[in-house]
C-alpha positions in Angstrom: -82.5 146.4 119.4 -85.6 146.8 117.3 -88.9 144.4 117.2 -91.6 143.6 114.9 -94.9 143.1 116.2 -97.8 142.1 114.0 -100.8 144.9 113.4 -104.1 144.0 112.5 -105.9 147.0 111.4 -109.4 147.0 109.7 -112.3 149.2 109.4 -114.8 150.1 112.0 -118.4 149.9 111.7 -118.7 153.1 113.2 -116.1 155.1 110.7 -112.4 155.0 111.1 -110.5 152.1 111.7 -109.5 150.1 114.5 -105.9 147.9 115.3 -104.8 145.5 117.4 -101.4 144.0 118.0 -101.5 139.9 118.2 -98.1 139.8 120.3 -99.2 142.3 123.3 -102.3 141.6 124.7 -104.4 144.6 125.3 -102.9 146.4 123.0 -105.2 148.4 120.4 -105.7 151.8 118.8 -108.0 153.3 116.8 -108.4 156.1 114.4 -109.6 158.1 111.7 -107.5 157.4 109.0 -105.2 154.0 108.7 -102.2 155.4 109.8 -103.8 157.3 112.7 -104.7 154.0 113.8 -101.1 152.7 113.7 -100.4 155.7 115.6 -102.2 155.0 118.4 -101.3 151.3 118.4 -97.4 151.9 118.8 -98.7 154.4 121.7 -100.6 151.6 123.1 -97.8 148.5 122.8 -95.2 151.1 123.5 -96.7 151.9 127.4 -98.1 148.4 127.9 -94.6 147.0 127.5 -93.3 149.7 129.9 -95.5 149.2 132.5 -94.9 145.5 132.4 -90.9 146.1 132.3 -91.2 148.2 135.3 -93.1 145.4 136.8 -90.4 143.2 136.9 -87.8 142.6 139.9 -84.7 144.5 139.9 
């Protein structure tokens, strides 16, 4: 199964750039470069959404 999740990545004021993912709350990443951003963002949705899985009742 694959899913699409929206990413919302701008740059920060700081330097780098910053992302967040609408559809997973709490999700975000951040990064040097645009794609080190999206990077860190799959890392990000990619544990939230395990943690919640293993939350649910078996």
């Amino acid at each position: 199964m694959k899913a699409e999740f929206t990413a919302i990545i701008e740059p920060a004021p700081e330097g780098g750039f910053w992302a967040v993912c609408t559809e997973v709350p709490g999700a975000n990443g951040q990064g040097e470069t645009v794609e080190e951003a999206k990077v860190d963002l799959i890392a990000a949705v990619k544990l939230l959404l395990e943690d919640r899985l293993s939350a649910l009742p078996k």
